[in-house]
N, C-alpha and C positions, 0 to 999 in steps of 0.2 A: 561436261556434257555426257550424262552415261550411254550406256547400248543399252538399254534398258529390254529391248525385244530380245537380244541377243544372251546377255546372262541370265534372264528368265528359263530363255528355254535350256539352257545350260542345265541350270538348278533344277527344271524340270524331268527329272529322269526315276526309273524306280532302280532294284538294284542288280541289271542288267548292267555288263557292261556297255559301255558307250564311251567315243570318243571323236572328241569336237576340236575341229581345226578352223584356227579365226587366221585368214589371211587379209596381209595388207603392207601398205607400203612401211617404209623406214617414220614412226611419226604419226600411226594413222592411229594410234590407241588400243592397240593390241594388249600393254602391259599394263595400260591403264583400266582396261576391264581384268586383266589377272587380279591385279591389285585388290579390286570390287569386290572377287569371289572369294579373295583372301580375305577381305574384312570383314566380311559379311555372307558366311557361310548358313546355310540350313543347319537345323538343330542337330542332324546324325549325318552330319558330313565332315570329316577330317582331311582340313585342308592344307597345300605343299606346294610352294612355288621355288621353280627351279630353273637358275638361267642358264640355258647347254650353250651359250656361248663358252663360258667357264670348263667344259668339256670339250671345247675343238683340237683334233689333232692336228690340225694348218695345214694339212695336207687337196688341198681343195681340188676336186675334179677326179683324185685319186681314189678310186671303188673298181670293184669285179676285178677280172683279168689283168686289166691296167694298172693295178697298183701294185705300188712296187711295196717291198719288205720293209720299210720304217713307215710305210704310209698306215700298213695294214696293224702292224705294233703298235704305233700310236692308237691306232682306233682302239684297239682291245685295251690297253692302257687306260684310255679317257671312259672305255664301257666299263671296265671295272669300275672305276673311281666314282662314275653316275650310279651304279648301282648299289655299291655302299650308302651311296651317300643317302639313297630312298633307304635303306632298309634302316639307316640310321634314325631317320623320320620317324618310319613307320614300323617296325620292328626293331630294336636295339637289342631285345635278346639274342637277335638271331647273325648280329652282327659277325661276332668272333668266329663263329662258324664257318659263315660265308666268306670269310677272312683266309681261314684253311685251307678251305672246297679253294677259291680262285688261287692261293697259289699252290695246291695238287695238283691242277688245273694247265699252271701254268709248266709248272716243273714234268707233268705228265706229258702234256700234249707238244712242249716247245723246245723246253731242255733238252727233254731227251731226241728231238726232230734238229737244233742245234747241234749239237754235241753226238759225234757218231759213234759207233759201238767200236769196240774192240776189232770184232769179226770184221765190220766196214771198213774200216782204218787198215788194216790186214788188205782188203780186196783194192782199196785205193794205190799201195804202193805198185801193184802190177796194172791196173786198170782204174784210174781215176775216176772215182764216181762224178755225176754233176752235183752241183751246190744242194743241198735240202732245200725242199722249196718251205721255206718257213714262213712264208705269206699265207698258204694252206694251216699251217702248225699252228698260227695265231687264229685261223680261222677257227678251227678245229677247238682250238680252249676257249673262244670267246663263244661257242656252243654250249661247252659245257658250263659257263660261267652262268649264260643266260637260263639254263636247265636248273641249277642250283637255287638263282635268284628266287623263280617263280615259285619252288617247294616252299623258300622261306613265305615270301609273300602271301601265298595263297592258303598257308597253312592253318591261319586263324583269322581271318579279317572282323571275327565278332559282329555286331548287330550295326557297325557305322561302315560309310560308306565314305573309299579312298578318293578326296578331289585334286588331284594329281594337275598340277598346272605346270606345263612347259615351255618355257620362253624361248623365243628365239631359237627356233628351230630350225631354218634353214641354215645357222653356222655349221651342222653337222650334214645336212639331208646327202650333199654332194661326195659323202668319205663310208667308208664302209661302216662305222659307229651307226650312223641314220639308217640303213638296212636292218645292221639288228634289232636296231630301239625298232623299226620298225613291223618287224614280224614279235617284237619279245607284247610292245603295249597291247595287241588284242587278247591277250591269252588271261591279263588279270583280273582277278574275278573281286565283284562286289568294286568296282574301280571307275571312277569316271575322269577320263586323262583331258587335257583341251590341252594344244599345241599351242603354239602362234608361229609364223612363219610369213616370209615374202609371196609376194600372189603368184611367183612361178617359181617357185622351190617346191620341193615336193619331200615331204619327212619319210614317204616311204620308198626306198628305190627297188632297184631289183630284188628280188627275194625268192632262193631255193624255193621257198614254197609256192607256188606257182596260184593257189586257189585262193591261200592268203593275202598272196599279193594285191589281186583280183580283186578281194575282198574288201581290202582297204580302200586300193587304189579309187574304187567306185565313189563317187559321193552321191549316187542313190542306194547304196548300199546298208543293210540292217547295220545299223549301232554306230556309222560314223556320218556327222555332220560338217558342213564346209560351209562357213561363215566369211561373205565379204564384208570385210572393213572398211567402204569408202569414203574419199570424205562427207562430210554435211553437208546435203543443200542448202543453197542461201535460205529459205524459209527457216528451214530447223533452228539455223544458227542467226538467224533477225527477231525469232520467236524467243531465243532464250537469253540474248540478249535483253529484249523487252522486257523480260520478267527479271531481269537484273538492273533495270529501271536506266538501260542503253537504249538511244532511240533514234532514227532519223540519220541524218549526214553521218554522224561516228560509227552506226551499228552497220550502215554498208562499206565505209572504207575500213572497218573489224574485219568484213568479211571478204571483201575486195583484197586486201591485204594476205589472209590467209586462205583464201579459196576454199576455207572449210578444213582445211587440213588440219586436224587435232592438233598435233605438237606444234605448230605456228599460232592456234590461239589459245591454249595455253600458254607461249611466251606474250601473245597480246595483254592476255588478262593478268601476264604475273606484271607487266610493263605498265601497265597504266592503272589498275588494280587493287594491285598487290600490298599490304600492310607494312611488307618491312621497307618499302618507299616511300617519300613525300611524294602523293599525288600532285601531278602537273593541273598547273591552272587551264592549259589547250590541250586537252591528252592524243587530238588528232595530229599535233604537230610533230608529235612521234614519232608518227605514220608514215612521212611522208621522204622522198625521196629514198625509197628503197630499191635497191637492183630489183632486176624482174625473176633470174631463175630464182626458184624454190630453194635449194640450199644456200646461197649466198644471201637470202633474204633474212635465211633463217639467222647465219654467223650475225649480218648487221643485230638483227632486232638483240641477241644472247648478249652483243658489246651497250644497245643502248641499256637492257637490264640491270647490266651489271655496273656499269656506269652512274645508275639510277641511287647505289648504293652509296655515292658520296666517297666510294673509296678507291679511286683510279687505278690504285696497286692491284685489288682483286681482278679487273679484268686481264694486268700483266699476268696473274697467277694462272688463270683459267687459259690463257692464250699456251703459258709457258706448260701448264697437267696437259695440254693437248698432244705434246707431243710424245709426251713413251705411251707406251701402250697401258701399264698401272704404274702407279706413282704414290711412295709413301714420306712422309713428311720429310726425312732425311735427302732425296730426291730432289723434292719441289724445294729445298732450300737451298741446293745445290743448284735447280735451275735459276733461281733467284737472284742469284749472285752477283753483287753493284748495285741492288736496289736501297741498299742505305737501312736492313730491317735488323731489330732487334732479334736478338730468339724469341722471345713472349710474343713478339709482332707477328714471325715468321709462323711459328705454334695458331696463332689465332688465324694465321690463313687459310691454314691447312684444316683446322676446323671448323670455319666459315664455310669452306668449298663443300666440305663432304654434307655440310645442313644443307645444297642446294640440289634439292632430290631431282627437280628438273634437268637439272647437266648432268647429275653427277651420282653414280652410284660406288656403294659401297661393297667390295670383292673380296673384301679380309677374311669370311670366312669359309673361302673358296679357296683358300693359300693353302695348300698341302703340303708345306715347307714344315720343316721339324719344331720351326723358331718363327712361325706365323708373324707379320707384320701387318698394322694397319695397314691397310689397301684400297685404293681409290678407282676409278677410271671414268674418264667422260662417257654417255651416252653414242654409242655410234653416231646417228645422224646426227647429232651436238658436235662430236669429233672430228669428224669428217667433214662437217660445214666448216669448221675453221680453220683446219688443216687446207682444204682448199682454197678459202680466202686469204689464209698466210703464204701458201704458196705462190702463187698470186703475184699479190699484190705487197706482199712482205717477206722476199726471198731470200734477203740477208738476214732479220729475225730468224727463220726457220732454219736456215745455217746454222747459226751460232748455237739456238737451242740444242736445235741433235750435238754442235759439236760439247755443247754445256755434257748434256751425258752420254756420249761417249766418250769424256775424259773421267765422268764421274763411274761409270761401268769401268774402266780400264781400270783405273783405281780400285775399284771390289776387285777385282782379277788379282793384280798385286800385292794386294794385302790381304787374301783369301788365303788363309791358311789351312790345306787339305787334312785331312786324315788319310788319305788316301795315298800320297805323293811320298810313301817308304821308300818304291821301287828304283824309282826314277826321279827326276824332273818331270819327264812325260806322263807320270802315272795320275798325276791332277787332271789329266782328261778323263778318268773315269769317274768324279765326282763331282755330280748332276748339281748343286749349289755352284760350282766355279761354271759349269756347263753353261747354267744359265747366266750369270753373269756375261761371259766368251758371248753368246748369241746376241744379246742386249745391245750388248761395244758395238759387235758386227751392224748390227741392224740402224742403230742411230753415227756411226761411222760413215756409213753406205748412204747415209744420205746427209752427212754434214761435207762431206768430201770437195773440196773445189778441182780447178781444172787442173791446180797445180800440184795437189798432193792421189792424183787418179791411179799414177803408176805405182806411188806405194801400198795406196789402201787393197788394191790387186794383187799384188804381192804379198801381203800379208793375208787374204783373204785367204789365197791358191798355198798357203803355208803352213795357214792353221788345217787347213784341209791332209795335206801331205804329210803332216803328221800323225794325226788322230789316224789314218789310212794304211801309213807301216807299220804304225807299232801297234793296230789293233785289225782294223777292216779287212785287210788284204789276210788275213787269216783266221777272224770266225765276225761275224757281223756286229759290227757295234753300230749303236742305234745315234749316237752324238753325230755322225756322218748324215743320216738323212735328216734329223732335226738342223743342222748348221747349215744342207745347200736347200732345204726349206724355205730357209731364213731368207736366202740369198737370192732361191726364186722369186723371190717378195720385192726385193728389194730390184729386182732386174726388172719385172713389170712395173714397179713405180718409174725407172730412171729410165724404162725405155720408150718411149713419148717422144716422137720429134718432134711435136707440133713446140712443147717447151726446149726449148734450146738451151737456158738455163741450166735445165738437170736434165737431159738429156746424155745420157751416158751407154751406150750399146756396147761394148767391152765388155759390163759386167754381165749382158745376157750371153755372151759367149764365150765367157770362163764359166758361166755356171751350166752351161748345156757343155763344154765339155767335162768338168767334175762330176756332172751327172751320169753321162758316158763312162765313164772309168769306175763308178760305184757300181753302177747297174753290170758291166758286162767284166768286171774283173771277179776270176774266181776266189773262192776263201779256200783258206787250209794249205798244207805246205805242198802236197801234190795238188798238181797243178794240172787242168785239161790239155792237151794238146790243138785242143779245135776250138778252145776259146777264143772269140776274136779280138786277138791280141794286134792285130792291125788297126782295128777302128780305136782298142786303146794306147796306141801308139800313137794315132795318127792325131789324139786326141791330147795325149801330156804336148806335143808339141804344139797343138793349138793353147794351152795354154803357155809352155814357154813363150810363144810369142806376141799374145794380147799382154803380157806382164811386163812385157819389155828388155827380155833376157836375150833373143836373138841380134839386139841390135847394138848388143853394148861387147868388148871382150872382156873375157874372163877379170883383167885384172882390174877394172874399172866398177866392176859387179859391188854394190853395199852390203854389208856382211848378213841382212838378212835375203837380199835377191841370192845371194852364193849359197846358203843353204838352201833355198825351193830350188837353184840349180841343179845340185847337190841330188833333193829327193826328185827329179823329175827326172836325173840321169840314172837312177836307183832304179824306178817302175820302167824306163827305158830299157833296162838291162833286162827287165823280167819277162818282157813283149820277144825279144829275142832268145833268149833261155829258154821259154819251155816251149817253142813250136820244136819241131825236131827237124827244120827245114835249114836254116843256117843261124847257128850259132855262134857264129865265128863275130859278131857286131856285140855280144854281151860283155865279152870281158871288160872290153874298151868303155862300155857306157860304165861300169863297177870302178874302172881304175878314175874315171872324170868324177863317179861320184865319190869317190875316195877323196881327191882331190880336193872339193870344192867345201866337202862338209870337215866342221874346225872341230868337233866334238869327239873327242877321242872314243867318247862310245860310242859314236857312231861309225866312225871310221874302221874300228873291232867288229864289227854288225858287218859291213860291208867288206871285208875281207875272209871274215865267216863263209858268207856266201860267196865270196871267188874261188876260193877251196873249195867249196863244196859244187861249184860249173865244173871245174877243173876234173873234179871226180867222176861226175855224172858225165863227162864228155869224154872220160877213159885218156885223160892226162895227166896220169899219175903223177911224171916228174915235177908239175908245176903247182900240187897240190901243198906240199908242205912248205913254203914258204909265207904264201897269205893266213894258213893254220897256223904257223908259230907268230905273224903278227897280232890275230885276235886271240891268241892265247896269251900272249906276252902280258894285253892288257886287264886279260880276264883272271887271271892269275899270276901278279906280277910279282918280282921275288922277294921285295919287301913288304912289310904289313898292308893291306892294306885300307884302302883310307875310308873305304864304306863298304854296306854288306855288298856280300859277291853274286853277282847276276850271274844264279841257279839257270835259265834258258841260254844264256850265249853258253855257260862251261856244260851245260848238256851236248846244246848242238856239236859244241865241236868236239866230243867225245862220241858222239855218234858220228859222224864225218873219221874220224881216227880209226873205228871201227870199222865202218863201211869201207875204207881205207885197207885194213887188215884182212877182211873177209877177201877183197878184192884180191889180196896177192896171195891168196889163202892160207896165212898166217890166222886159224880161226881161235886158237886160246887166247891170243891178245885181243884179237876182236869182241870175244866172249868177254871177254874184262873192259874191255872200253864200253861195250854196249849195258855191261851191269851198272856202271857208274854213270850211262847217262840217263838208265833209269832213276838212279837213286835222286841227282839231282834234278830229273826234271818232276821229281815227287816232292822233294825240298823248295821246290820254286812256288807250290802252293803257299808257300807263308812271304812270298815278296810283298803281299798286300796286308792290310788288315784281315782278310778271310778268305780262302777259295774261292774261285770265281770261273764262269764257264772257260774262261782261254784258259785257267791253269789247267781245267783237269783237261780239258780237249789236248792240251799239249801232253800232258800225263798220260792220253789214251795213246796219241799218234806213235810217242818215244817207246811203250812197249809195244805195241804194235809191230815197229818196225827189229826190235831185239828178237821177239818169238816169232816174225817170219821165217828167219835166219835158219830157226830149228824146226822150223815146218817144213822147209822146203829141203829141208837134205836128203837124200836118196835114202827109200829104207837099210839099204846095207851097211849107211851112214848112223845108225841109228844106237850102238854104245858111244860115240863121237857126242852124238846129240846130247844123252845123259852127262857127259861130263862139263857140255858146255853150258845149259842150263844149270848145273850146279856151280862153275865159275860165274854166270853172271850173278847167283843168287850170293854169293860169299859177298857181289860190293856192297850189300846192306849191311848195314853195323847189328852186331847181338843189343835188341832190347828185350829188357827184362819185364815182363806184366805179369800179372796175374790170372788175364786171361788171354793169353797169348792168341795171334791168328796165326792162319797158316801158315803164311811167308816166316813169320816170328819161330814157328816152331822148328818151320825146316833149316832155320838158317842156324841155328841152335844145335840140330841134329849135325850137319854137316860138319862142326868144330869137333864132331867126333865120331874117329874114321871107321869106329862099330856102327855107326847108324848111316853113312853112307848110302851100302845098301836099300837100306830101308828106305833113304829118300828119293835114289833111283828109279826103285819100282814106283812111287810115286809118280814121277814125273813120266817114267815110260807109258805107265797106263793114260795119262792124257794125253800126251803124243798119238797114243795108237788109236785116242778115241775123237782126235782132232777138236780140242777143247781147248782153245785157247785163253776165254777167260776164265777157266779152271786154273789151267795151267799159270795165268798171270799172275789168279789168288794164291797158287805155292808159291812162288818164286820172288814174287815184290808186294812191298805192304800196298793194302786199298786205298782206292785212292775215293774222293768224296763223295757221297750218295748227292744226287739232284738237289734232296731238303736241306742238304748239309750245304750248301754253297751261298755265301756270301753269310755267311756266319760265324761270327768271333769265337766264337766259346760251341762246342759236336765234341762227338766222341772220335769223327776223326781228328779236329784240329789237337784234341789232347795227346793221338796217338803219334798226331806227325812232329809235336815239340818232343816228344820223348826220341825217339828218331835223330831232332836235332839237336838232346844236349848228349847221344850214343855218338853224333858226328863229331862232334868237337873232340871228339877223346879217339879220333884220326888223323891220318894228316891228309885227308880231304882237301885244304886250303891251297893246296898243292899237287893234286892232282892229274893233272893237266901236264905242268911240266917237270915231272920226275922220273917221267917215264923218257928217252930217248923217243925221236920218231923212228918208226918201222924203217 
């Protein structure tokens, strides 16, 4: 039943911009007049239909002020990826460009608002800045991305006019993405955009621009139209029935049935109708006994359609696609599993489902994966009707499913083999294919869970959490953090429903308010605020120790993964009391518990690190080198060792040895310890495939804190300075290039004791000109340009291999302990 008034006046526009927002409920024929304008376009109009569900950051409610830092990432994230994806459409020349411009974009406005300068990092050690607010920083480049966009867009639109159709648009309206789509769609010219959206979602939300906002917001407003979608009066719908040769008793229980509501007759007329059925001899008998809400009418009528098909397996199928969110053949065969199907059987379902355009749409070429998969997903209101009928009324089914994939995600996780995972074990957290998989587990986990496996799935939850946290979050913002308690939000509004006692689970909403607590209010980077409230996140690992069930059990009775989240919760415990400067005397004691509890030898290195280095920072010198020679024992142990050597822990604790040395003001050792934790926290750029913001941010903080040392000496200190800057410059090895840089040249110079001299005055004149990252350019190689990050093959990753095949031909490997402690 078309709109026939409605994409009339659609079609009807000259080449003014304009844009037409068709609201209505879940079902009301929003996509099915898109469809219309897709197939049947005016002669000079170039048509594009686009589902922004396929763009939601999941971040929902999350806009302005209120959102936090992975909210606002995401949004810029999915505004890229929408805005490619038009210019792909509609300009492909200007693709590659646009490609550029957004990550200049990104690397200009964010990297460098991430990752702090030299001079900052310098001012941090005496006075801790606050965290960069990089929710601004994303704001800021999703500006300039939108600035970009419109040059390409608008720069030849030719004599056709752009019919821009946007589906579902209220999955963004609520996140900061929908503001910008919002101010970016009135500006394109020769352009006619139509939205669709829920009748109380609104695509444009706040917006800087206050007249634009205004300007949209209106719907008497020049160039935007606001189309309700309601249902059909019974006339409309007895009318066109009748001319479909329905008449009488059936054409009112048609309409009595669906109230008019499009997507319900639609499944009427695919039900009784429909070609690829045996029409029923009494097509009313169909009809009848149907629940009365609206969605559960709908799940019925979808199982008698499907039903209708002669083949009882495909409703199992459609029940079992309901539940992930997309689902590709490999999946739906794994949910399948016990049905007794062949492969060719299994293959034909999967192909069966995706012909039934009514449920079921096709998303594959929305997959922004390297290795794109067919891609499937039911219809929302198709989804969600059966999902809440299965819930329902089939509790155990809907169990078993989630747990079908969550052992099938756990599986990808397992056998995901990273490119990424050189470093560590841990270092597969930073590769977004395992990412997604990890979320996946979570997500149909959290909701296969019974009463008796609650305290592990918590445990495990609050672990993968604590991890991704120390070894990344808790010192420059990784974005898997706010995607994973995302996830978990999601899953805490489903299970928190008391009215269902079934799945009723409130634990999980109070492990995720407090992991959210502890991202939101714990600072990054290794200096640490003093007036951060580290009470509320204290107060807050303990709320989760004890929703997990760690308070109630002792220590030895703990299962070897509750012992490690013991472990990292006595870990971020120790750092609540460390850095107030109020009583420090409760930290060692939570370091020694986390010592204790965690079985990972490198972890246990890591945490002994950091006791030595309380130890320092609290002017307890004598108690300093004993936990220093344990994470050193491991970090350079005296035989070969058995994999590469983790460049960040043999940093730290040569700065810590240093720091050590200055402290008793032994400053030539110190000067030598602090060149070497240069050197290696420069060599720790290649523990991954390519540089990446935590290496160079650690690269900026470790010089940083070497050429304070020599800032801060008293000018009469100042030939003292020249010699110690020249000792930390000697721990870089002589490489030989062609075109050498500065660090290269001076280090070169210095092997000979005529050029001394010469390198002194170098280095005094920065001194005296308080030029730090001059000064850092003599004395240590560069470290990576923005562009250059997360990039296999730069001009610096070639400079820093050559670097390390100069180390090898030291004895580097050793380090650490060749030297006696001070």
């Amino acid at each position: 039943m078309p709109r026939s008034e409605i994409e009339a006046g659609i079609l009807t526009v000259d080449n003014e911009r304009r844009i037409g927002i068709l609201a209505g409920v879940a079902g009301a024929g929003k996509t099915t007049v898109l469809a219309h304008l897709l197939a049947k376009p005016r002669e000079n109009h170039k048509p594009q239909r686009v589902s922004l569900e396929n763009y939601d950051p999941g971040h929902h409610g999350e806009r302005g002020p209120r959102a936090s830092v992975g909210a606002v990432q995401g949004s810029f994230q999915q505004y890229r990826a929408l805005l490619e994806k038009l210019l792909v459409c509609y300009a492909p020349g200007a693709v590659d460009d646009f490609r550029r411009e957004a990550m200049g974009a990104r690397n200009s406005e964010v990297t460098n608002a991430r990752i702090s300068t030299l001079e900052d990092s310098m001012k941090e050690l005496s006075a801790p800045l606050r965290p960069t607010d990089l929710a601004d920083a994303w704001r800021a480049a999703a500006a300039v991305i939108g600035d970009c966009f419109l040059r390409h867009w608008n720069a030849d639109t030719g004599d056709s006019i752009r019919l821009l159709l946007l589906d579902n648009a209220d999955a963004i309206a609520d996140q900061d993405i929908g503001d910008w789509l919002g101010t970016l769609l009135p500006q394109l010219e020769k352009t006619i955009v139509v939205a669709t959206q829920q009748p109380d979602a609104k695509i444009i939300g706040e917006s800087s621009d206050d007249i634009l906002a205004e300007r949209i917001k209106q719907p008497s407003a020049s160039g935007l139209r606001v189309s309700a979608l309601d249902n059909f009066e019974q006339s409309t719908v007895i009318k066109e029935l009748a001319r479909l040769g329905v008449r009488g008793q059936l054409a009112q229980r048609v309409f009595d049935v669906s109230a008019g509501h499009p997507a319900t007759l639609s499944l009427v007329y695919e039900l009784l109708w429909s070609d690829r059925a045996v029409r029923p001899d009494n097509p009313e008998s169909l009809l009848t006994d149907l629940p009365e809400p609206q969605h559960e009418r709908i799940a019925v009528l979808v199982d008698r359609l499907v039903e209708r098909s002669g083949r009882p397996v495909l409703r199992t199928a459609l029940w079992a696609a309901a539940v992930p969110r997309t689902f590709d053949a490999d999946l739906l065969r794994h949910l399948l599993d016990g049905q007794s199907l062949s492969a060719d059987e299994q293959a034909a379902i999967f192909e069966d489902l995706g012909k039934m355009s009514l449920l079921v749409e096709d998303v594959s070429a929305d997959d922004s994966s390297e290795a794109p998969r067919h891609s499937l997903r039911l219809h929302s209101y198709i989804r969600n009707a059966i999902l809440d009928r299965m819930t329902r009324l089939h509790s155990d089914l809907f169990t078993d499913l989630n747990r079908k994939a969550a052992e099938y995600y756990r599986q990808q996780v397992l056998e995901y083999k990273s490119s990424t995972a050189t470093y560590s074990d841990a270092s597969v957290y930073e590769d977004t294919t395992w990412q997604g998989y990890k979320r996946e587990w979570l997500y149909h986990n959290g909701l296969a869970v019974t009463s008796a496996d609650k305290e592990d799935a918590l445990v495990e939850f609050a672990t993968v959490f604590a991890e991704a946290h120390w070894w990344w979050a808790n010192y420059i913002h990784f974005d898997f953090c706010d995607e994973y308690l995302t996830d978990l939000a999601q899953l805490a509004v489903h299970r928190g429903d008391k009215r269902i006692k079934q799945t009723y689970w409130p634990e999980l909403g109070v492990l995720y308010d407090s992991l959210r607590l502890v991202l939101r209010e714990y600072p990054p980077r290794s200096v640490k605020p003093a007036d951060a409230d580290w009470q509320g996140i204290r107060d807050a690992l303990a709320m989760v120790e004890d929703v997990c069930g760690l308070t109630s059990k002792p220590a030895g009775s703990l299962s070897e993964r509750q012992q490690r989240l013991a472990g990292l919760l006595a870990l971020f415990t120790a750092h609540t009391w460390r850095y107030p400067p109020t009583d420090r005397s409760q930290a060692d004691p939570c370091y020694v518990q986390a010592a204790a509890a965690l079985a990972d030898p490198w972890d246990v290195a890591w945490v002994e690190y950091e006791r030595a280095d309380l130890h320092l920072e609290c002017g307890e010198l004598t108690a300093v080198q004993l936990p220093w020679e344990k994470a050193a024992a491991f970090a350079q142990p005296g035989d070969e060792p058995q994999s590469a050597p983790d460049d960040e822990l043999i940093s730290n604790l040569h700065r810590v040895r240093a720091d050590y040395c200055w402290t008793i003001g032994d400053y030539p050792r110190a000067a030598a310890s602090y060149g070497k934790a240069v050197l290696h926290a420069y060599l720790f750029h290649l523990a991954g495939p390519a540089p990446d913001e935590y290496t160079l941010q650690f690269y900026v903080d470790v010089r940083a804190r070497a050429l304070s040392r020599l800032f801060g000496l008293d000018p009469d200190q100042r030939p003292n300075a020249l010699k110690y800057a020249a000792i930390m410059a000697r721990a870089m090895p002589i490489v030989v290039s062609a075109d050498p840089s500065p660090a290269q040249v001076l280090r070169s110079t210095l092997e000979d004791d005529d050029g001394v001299p010469r390198a002194e005055e170098a280095i005094g004149r920065l001194l005296d000109r308080q030029q730090p990252l001059l000064l850092a350019q003599e004395l240590f190689p560069r470290g990576p340009q923005v562009e250059e990050l997360h990039m296999r093959r730069s001009d610096f990753s070639i400079e820093c291999r050559r670097y390390v095949a100069a180390v090898k031909r030291t004895g580097i490997l050793t380090d650490l302990t060749s030297e006696v402690w001070p």
